[in-house]
C-alpha positions in Angstrom: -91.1 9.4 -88.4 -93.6 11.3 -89.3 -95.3 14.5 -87.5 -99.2 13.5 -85.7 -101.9 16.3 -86.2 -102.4 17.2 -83.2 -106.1 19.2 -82.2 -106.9 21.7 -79.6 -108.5 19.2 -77.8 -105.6 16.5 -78.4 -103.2 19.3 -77.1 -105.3 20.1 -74.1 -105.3 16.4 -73.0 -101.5 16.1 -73.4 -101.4 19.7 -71.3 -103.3 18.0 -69.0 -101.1 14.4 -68.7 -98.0 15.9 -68.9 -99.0 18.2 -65.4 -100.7 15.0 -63.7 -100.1 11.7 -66.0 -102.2 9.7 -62.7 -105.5 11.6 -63.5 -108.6 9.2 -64.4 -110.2 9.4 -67.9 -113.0 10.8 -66.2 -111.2 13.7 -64.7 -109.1 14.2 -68.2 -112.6 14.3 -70.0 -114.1 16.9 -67.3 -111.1 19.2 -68.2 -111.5 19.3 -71.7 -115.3 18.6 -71.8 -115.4 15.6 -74.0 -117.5 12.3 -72.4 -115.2 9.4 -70.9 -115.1 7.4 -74.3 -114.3 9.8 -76.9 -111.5 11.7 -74.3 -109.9 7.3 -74.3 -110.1 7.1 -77.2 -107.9 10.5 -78.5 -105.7 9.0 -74.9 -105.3 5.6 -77.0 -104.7 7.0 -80.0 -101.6 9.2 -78.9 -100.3 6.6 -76.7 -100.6 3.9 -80.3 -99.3 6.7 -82.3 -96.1 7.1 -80.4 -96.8 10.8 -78.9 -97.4 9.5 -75.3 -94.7 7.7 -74.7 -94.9 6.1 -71.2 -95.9 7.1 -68.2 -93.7 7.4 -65.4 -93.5 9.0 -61.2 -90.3 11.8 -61.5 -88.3 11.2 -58.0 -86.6 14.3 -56.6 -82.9 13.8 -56.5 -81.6 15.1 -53.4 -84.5 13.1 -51.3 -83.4 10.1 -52.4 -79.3 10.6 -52.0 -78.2 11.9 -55.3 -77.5 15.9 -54.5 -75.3 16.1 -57.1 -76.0 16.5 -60.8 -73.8 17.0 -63.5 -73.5 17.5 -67.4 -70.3 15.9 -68.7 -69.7 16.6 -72.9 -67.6 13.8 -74.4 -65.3 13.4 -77.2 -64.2 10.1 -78.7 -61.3 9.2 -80.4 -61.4 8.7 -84.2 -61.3 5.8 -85.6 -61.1 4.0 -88.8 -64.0 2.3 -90.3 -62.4 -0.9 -90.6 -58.9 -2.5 -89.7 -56.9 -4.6 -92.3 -57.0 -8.4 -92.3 -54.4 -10.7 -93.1 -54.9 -10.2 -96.3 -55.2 -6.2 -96.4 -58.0 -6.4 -96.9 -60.5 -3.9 -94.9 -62.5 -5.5 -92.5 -65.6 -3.6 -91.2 -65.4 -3.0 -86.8 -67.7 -1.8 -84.4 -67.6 2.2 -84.2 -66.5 3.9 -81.5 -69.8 5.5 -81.1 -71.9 2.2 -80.9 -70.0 0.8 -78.4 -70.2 3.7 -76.4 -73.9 3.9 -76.9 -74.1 0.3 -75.7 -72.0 1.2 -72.7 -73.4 4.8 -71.7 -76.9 2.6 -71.5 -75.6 0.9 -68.9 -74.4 3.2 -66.4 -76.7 4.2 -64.3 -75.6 7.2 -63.0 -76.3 8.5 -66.8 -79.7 9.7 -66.8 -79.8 11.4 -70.4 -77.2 11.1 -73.4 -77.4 13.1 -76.5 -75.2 12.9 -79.3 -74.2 16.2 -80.5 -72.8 19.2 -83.2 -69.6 20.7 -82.9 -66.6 20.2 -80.5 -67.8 17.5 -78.2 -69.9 14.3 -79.9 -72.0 13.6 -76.9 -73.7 15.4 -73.6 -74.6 13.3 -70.5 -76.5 14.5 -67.8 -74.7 12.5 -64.7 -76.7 12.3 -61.4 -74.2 10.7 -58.3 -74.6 10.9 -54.4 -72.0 14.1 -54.3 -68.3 14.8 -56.0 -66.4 11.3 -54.3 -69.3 9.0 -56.1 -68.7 11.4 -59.0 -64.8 10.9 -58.9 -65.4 7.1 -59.0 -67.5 7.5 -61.8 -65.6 9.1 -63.9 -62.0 7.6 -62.9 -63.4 3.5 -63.3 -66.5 4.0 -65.6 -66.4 7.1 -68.0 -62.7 7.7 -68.6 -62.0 3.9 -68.9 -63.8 3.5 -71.9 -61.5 3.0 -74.5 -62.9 5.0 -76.9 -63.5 8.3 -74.5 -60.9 11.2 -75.9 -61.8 13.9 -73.8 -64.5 14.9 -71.6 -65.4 18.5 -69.7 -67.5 18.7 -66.6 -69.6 21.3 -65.4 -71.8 21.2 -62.3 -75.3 22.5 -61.2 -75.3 25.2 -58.7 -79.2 26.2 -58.8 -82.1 24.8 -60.5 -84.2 27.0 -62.4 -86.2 25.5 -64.4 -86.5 21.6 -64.4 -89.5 20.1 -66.5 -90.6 17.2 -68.3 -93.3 19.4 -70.0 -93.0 20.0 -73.7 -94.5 22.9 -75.4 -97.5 22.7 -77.3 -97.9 25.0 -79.9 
């Protein structure tokens, strides 16, 4: 994928939508002086180009139950590329990390997985209602997947910085 060129202008509108993603053309065109049509046109042609992504409403946690949010690293078992046949022969099997893909993107209390470097392969950032709804979830969802080795939890105390915004250099 490659990297869009991105303007002053471009990055001032994605400033902009990325504070307020519900502001009219009109008002994103005031902010960075440009006339309604050119400033929807740049709009369409990040949103076509991949950069704008989607638009979405971010929901505070706590207010709607889920006070308790968690990051939970992961480490699958190793497996072989392929099991032997009958025959011997090798015979190619889903990996491990597929079929926990598939499976992590249906849990809903898993709001972000990231595959990662070094000790751990993956990072999940777990809201749940508080540490009994986390218990369940990691006793009958998380550590019931067969393929799950190890996994170490740690728990937000604080927020101190919590954004969506993404820095534009």
């Amino acid at each position: 994928m490659s990297k869009i060129e991105l303007d002053k202008t471009d990055r001032r509108i994605l400033a902009i939508l990325q504070q307020d993603g519900r502001l009219s053309n009109q008002d994103v065109a005031d902010r960075v002086s440009l006339s309604p049509s050119p400033c929807l046109r740049r709009i369409r042609r990040l949103e076509d180009a991949g950069v704008i992504r989607q638009y979405v409403a971010l929901l505070d946690p706590a207010k709607i139950g889920l006070g308790l949010l968690a990051y939970v690293n992961v480490r699958l078992e190793k497996h072989s590329d392929g099991a032997a046949g009958a025959s011997g022969a090798r015979r190619p099997t889903s990996s491990p990390h597929a079929d926990f893909a598939l499976s992590v993107a249906n849990w809903p209390e898993v709001v972000a997985c990231y595959a990662m470097t070094g000790e751990m392969d993956y990072l999940l950032r777990v809201h749940v209602e508080d540490m009994d709804h986390f218990s369940r979830f990691m006793m009958q969802t998380l550590l019931t997947h067969p393929a799950v080795a190890d996994v170490k939890s740690s728990f937000a105390l604080q927020r101190i910085k919590d954004t969506t915004a993404l820095p534009l250099m």
